[in-house]
C-alpha positions as CSV (number, residue, x, y, z in Angstrom):
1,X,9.8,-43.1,-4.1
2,X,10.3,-44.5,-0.9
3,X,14.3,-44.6,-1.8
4,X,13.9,-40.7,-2.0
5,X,11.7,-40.0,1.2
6,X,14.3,-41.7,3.1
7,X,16.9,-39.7,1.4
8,X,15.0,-36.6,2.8
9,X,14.5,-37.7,5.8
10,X,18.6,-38.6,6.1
11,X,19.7,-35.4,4.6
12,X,17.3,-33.5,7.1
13,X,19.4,-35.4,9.9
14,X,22.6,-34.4,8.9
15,X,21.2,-30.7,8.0
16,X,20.4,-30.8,11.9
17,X,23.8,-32.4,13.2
18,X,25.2,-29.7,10.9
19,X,23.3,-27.3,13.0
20,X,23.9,-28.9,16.4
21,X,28.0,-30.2,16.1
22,X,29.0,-26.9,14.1
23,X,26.8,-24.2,16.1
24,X,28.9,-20.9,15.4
25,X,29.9,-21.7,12.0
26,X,26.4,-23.0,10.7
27,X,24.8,-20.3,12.1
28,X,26.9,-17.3,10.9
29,X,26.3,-19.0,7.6
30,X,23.5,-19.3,7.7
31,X,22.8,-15.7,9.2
32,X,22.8,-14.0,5.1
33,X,20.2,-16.5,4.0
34,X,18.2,-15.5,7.3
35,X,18.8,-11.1,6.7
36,X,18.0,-11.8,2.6
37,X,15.2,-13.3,3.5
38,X,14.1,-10.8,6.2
39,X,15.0,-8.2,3.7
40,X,12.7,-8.9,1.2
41,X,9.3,-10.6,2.8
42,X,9.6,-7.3,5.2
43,X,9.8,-5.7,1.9
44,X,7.5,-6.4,0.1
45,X,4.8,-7.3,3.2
46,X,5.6,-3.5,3.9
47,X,4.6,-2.9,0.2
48,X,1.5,-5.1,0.2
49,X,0.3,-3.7,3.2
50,X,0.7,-0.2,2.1
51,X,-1.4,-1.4,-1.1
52,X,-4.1,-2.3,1.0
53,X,-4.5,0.3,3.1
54,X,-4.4,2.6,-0.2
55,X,-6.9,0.7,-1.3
56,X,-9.1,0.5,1.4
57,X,-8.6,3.9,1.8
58,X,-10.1,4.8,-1.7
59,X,-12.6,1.9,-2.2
60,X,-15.5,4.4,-1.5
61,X,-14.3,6.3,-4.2
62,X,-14.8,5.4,-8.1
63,X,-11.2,5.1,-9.8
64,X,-13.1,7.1,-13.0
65,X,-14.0,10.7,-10.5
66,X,-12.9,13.0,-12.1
67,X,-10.8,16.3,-10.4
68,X,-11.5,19.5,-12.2
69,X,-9.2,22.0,-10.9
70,X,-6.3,24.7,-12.2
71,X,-3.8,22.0,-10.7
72,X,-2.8,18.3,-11.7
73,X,-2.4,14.9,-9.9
74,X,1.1,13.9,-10.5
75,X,3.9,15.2,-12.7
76,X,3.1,17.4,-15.9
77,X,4.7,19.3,-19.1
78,X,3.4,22.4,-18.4
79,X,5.9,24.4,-16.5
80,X,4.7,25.7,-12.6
81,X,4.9,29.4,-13.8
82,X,2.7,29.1,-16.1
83,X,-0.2,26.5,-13.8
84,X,0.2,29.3,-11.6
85,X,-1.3,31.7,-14.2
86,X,-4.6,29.0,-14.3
87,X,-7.8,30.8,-13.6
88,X,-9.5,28.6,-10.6
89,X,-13.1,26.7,-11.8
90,X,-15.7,28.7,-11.1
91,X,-19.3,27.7,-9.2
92,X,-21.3,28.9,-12.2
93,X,-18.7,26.2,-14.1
94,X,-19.9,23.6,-12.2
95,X,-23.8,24.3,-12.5
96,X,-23.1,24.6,-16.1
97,X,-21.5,21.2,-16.1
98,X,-23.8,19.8,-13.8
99,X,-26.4,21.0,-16.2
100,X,-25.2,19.4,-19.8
101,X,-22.5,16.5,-19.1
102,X,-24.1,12.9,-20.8
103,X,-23.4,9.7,-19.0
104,X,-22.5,11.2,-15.8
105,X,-24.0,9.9,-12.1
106,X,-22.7,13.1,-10.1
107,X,-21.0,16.8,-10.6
108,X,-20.1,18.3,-7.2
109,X,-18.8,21.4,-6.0
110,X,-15.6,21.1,-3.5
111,X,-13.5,24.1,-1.9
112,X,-10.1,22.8,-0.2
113,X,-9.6,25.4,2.6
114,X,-7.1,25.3,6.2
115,X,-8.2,23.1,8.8
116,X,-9.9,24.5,11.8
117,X,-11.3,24.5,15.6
118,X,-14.9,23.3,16.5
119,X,-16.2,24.7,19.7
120,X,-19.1,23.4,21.5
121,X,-19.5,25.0,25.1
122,X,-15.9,24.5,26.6
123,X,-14.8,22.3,24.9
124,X,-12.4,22.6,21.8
125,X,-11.6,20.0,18.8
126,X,-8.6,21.6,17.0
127,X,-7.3,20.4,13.5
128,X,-10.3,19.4,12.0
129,X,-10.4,18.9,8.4
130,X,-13.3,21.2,6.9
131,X,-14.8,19.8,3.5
132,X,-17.0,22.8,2.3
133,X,-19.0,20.8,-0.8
134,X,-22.0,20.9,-2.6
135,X,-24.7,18.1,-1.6
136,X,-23.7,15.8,-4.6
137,X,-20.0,14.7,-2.4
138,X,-22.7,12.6,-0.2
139,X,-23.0,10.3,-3.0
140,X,-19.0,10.4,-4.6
141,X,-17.3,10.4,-1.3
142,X,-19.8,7.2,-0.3
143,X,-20.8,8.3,3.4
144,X,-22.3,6.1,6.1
145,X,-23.9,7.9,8.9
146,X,-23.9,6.7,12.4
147,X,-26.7,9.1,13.5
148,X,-28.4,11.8,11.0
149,X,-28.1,12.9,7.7
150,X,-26.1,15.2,5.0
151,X,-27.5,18.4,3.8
152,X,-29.9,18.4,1.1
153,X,-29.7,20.9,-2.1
154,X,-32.0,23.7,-0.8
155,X,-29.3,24.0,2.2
156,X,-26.4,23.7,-0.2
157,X,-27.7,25.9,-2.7
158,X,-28.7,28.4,-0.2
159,X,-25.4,28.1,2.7
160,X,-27.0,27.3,5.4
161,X,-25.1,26.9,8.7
162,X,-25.3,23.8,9.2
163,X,-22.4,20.9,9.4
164,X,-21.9,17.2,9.4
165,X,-19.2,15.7,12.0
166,X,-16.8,12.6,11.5
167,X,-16.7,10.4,14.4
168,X,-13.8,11.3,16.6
169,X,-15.4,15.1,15.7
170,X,-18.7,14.3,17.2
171,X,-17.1,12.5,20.2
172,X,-14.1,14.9,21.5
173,X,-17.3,17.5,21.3
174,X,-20.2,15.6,22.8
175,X,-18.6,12.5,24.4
176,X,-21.7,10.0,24.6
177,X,-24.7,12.7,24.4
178,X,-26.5,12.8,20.9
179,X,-25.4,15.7,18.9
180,X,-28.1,16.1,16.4
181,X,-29.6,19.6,16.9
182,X,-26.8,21.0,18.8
183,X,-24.9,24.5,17.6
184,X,-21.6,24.4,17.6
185,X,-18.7,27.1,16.4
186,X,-16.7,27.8,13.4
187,X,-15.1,30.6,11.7
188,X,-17.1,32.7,14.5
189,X,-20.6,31.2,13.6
190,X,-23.1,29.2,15.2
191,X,-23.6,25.6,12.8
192,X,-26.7,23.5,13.7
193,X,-24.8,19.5,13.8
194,X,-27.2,17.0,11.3
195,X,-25.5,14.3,11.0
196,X,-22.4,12.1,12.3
197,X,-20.3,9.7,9.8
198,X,-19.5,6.5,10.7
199,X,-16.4,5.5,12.1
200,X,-13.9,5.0,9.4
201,X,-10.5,4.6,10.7
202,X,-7.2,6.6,10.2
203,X,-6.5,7.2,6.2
204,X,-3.3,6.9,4.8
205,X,-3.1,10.0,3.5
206,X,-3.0,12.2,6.5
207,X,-6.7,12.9,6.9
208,X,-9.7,10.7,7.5
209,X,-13.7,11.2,7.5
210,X,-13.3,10.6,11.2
211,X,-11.7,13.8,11.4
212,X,-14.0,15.9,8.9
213,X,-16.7,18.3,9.0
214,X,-18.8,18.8,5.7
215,X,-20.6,22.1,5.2
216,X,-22.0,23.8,2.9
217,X,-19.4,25.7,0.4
218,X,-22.6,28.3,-0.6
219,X,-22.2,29.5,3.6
220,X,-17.9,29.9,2.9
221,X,-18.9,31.7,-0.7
222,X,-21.7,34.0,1.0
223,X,-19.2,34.5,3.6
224,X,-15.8,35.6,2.1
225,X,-16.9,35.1,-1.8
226,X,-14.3,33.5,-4.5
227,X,-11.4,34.0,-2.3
228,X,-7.7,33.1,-3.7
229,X,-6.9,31.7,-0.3
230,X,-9.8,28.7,-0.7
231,X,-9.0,26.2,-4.0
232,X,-12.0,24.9,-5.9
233,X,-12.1,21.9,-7.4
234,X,-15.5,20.4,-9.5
235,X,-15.4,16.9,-8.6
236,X,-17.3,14.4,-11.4
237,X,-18.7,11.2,-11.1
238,X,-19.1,9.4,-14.1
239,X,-21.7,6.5,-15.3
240,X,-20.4,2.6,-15.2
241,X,-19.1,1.8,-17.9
242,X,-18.4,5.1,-19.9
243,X,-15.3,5.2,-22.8
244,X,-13.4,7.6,-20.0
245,X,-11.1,8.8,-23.1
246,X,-14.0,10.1,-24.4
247,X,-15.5,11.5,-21.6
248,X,-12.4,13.4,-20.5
249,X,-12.5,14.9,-24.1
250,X,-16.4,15.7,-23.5
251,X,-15.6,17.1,-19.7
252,X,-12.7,19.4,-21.9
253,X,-14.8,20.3,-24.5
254,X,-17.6,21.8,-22.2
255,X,-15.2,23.8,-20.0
256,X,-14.0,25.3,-23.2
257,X,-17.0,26.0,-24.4
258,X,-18.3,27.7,-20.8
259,X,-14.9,29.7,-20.9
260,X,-15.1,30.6,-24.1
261,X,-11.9,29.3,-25.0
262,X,-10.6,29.5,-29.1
263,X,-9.9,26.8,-30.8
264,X,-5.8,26.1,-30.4
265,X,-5.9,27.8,-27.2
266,X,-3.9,25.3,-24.7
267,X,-6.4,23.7,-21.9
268,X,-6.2,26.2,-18.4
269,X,-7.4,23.6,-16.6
270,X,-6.8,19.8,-15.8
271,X,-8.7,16.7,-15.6
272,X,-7.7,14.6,-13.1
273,X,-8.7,11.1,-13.3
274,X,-8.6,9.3,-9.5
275,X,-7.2,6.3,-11.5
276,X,-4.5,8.1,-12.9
277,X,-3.2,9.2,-9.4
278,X,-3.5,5.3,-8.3
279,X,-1.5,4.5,-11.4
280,X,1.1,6.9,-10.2
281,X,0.8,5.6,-6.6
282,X,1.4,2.0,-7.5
283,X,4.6,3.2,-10.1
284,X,6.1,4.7,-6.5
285,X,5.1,1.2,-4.8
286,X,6.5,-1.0,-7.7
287,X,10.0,1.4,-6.9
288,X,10.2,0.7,-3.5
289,X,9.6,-2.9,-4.3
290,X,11.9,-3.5,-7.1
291,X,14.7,-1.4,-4.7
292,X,13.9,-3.3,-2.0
293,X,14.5,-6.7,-3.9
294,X,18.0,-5.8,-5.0
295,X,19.2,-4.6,-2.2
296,X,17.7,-8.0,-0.4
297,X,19.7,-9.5,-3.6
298,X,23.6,-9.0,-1.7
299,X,22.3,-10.6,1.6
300,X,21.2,-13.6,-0.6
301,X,24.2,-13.6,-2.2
302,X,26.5,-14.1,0.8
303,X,24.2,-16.2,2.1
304,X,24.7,-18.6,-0.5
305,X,28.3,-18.5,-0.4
306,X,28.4,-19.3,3.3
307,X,26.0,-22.2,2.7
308,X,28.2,-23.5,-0.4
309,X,31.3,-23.6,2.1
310,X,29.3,-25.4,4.7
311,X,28.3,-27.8,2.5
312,X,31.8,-27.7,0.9
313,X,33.4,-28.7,4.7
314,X,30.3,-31.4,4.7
315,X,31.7,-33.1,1.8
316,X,35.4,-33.0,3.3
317,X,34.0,-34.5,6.8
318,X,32.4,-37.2,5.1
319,X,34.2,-38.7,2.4
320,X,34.9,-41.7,3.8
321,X,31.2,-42.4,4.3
322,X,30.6,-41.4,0.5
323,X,33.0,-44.1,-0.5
324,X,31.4,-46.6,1.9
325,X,28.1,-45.8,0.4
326,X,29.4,-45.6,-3.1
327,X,30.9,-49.4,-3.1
328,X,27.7,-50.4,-1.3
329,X,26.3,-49.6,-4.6
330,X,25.3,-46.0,-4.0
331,X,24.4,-44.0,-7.1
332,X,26.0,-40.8,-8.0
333,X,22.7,-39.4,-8.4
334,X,22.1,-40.8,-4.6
335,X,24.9,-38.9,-3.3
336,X,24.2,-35.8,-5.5
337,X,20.2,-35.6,-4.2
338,X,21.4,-36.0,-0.4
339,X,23.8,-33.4,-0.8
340,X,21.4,-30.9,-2.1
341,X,18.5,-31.8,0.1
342,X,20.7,-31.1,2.7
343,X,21.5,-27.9,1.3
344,X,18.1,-26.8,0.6
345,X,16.7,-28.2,4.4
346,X,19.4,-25.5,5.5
347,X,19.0,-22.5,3.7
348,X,14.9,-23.4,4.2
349,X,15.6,-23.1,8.3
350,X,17.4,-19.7,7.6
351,X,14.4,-19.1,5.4
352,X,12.1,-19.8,8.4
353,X,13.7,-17.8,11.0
354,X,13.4,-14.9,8.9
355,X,10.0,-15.0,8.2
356,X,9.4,-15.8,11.7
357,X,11.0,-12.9,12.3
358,X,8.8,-10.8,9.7
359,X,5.7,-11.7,11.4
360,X,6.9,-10.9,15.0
361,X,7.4,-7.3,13.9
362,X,4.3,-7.5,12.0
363,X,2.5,-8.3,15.1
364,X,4.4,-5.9,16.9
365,X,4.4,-3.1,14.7
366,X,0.6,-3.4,14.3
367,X,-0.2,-3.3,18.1
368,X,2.1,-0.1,18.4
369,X,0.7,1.8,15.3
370,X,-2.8,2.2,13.6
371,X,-1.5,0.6,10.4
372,X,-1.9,-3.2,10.1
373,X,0.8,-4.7,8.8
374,X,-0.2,-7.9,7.2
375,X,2.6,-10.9,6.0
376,X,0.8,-13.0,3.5
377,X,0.2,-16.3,2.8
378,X,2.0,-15.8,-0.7
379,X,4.6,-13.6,1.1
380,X,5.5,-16.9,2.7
381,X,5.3,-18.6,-0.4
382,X,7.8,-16.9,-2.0
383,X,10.0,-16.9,1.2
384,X,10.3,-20.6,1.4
385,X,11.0,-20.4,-2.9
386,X,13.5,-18.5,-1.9
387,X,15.5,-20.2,0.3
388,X,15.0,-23.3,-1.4
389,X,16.1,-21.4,-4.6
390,X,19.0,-20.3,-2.7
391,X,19.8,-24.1,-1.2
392,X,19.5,-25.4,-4.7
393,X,22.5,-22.6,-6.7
394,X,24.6,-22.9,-3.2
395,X,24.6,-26.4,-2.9
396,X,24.9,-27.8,-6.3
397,X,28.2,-27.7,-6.9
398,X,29.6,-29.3,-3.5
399,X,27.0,-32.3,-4.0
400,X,28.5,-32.5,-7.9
401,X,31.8,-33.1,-6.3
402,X,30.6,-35.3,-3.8
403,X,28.7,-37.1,-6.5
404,X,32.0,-37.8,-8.6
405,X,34.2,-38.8,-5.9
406,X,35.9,-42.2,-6.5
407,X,34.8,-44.8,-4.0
408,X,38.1,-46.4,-3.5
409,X,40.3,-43.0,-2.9
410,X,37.5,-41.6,-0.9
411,X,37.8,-44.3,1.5
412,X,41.1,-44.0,1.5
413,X,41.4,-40.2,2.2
414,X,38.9,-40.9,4.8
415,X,41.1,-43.2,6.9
């Protein structure tokens, strides 16, 4: 053992006189080992910290909810034409629902409509994101408050004008002053402000709570009824646990059977299962992964090649001191194990600048966007594999020849 942690610690020494007497060539060498590995831990910490923030984005949400709606989440067989031709879900739908649905925890009623302007004396909040709903979305969207409360279900049921702020909302109207009980404006009425979410943080999909106003869809319905340009949407909460197979068939079933539907007749509506438009979100992630790992795959490649010919030269540059080694008694395995530690200890410093690289711009994208950008410990991990992977392929067959060199004619060439 101690034979071999000396030969470690020699082969680092000539890895680093490889470095220092043979700047320019070891360097551009040892450049494709340092852009492959750059390449692919920017890759796939990109990747991981896209994951996260997905996920953190929809960890108050159950993967089961279910999206009842006239559109789908993702790709589908039925052609756009005929989805067009899909009757929207009705509010007496979802009472029905919300009235005979086993196992389920929530049924809510949702309208997606344009954002909007709040107004509060002169001061305007434009682009806000308005989430008309039905008092169940309290409990499926998971809301915190900072200061108040949602609306209950005699104010949902009956539209009352009254609205609940996201942060940022709350504080581009009122700066420090508490808003509870103040009237603001929207769509040309007065709204009485209950409650204020707490701060959440930029989403990843465009729009956060932060930036949302819930009120109730009853006060949009009274106002401009079932109007094309607003899209409903029944959005279900199912209990722990469930068979969701069989749930989606029972959520199918009654919409059928509330429609009136025949037997045969193709489905004019879709379930949506959140999980299913994960699923869909991590196939686009696994892409850009797998792409980004073979393009990495050419950088590594010539990186490996210029290490090989470094190591290549190495051997050349030092036969005589393999033959003076060898007829010391030197075994081939000896020579072969310093060669590729050598190898390895090089392609492992490329390795390190390039990760060192990765989590400069991590740092630096991070401070410059709201997005954190996270390089992982197993990130590194696979880094450091690698470029030792890399050190290992490149530099075995220049410490084989070393290996097999004859001690006598090595020492001669040398002279």
């Amino acid at each position: 053992m101690l034979v071999y942690l000396r030969l470690l610690k020699e082969s680092f020494r000539f890895a680093i006189n490889a470095l220092r007497n043979n700047k320019l060539r070891t360097l551009l060498s040892l450049l494709g080992v340092t852009i492959g590995i750059f390449s692919i831990i920017a890759v796939l910490a990109a990747v991981d910290s896209l994951d996260r923030k997905i996920s953190k984005d929809l960890s108050s949400l159950d993967k089961n909810t279910i999206y009842l709606m006239k559109f789908c989440f993702g790709p589908s067989e039925i052609p756009q034409w005929k989805r067009e031709q899909f009757p929207n879900v009705k509010y007496d739908e979802y009472i029905a629902l919300k009235n005979s649905l086993n196992n389920t925890e929530q049924v809510a009623y949702q309208l997606f409509v344009n954002h909007e302007s709040l107004k509060y004396d002169s001061k305007t909040v434009s682009d806000v994101n308005i989430i008309p709903s039905s008092n169940e979305m309290v409990d499926i969207d998971g809301l915190s408050f900072y200061k108040g409360r949602f609306y209950n279900e005699s104010e949902s049921n009956s539209g009352s004008a009254v609205i609940v702020l996201g942060y940022d909302i709350a504080e581009g109207l009122f700066g420090t002053s508490d808003p509870i009980g103040k009237n603001i404006r929207l769509y040309g009425q007065r709204f009485t402000v209950i409650g204020v979410i707490e701060k959440q943080g930029a989403g990843f999909f465009g729009d956060s709570n932060d930036t949302s106003a819930y009120i109730p869809a009853n006060f949009l319905r009274k106002m401009y009824g079932d109007s094309d340009s607003m899209t409903p949407v029944i959005v279900i909460k199912p209990e722990k646990g469930v068979d969701m197979e069989a749930y989606k068939a029972q959520v199918g079933q009654k919409l059928r059977a509330v429609r009136g539907m025949k037997a045969g007749e193709m489905d004019n509506f879709f379930v949506n299962v959140l999980s299913g438009f994960t699923d869909f979100i991590d196939g686009i992630l696994g892409t850009l992964r797998m792409g980004g790992i073979g393009i990495s795959f050419f950088s590594f490649l010539v990186g490996g090649f210029g290490v090989a010919n470094i190591m290549f030269v190495s051997v050349k540059e030092r036969t005589n001191l393999i033959g003076i080694q060898k007829s010391l008694g030197a075994k081939n395995r000896f020579i072969l194990f310093q060669f590729l530690f050598e190898a390895v200890i090089l392609c492992l410093i490329g390795g390190i600048i390039g990760l060192v690289i990765v989590w400069l711009l991590s740092i630096l994208l991070t401070n410059l966007l709201d997005f954190e950008f996270v390089l992982s410990f197993w990130n590194i991990i696979i880094g450091g594999g690698l470029s030792m992977f890399v050190g290992l392929i490149s530099g075995i067959l220049p410490a084989i020849s070393a290996a097999r060199l004859d001690p006598v004619e090595a020492i001669r060439t040398g002279m």
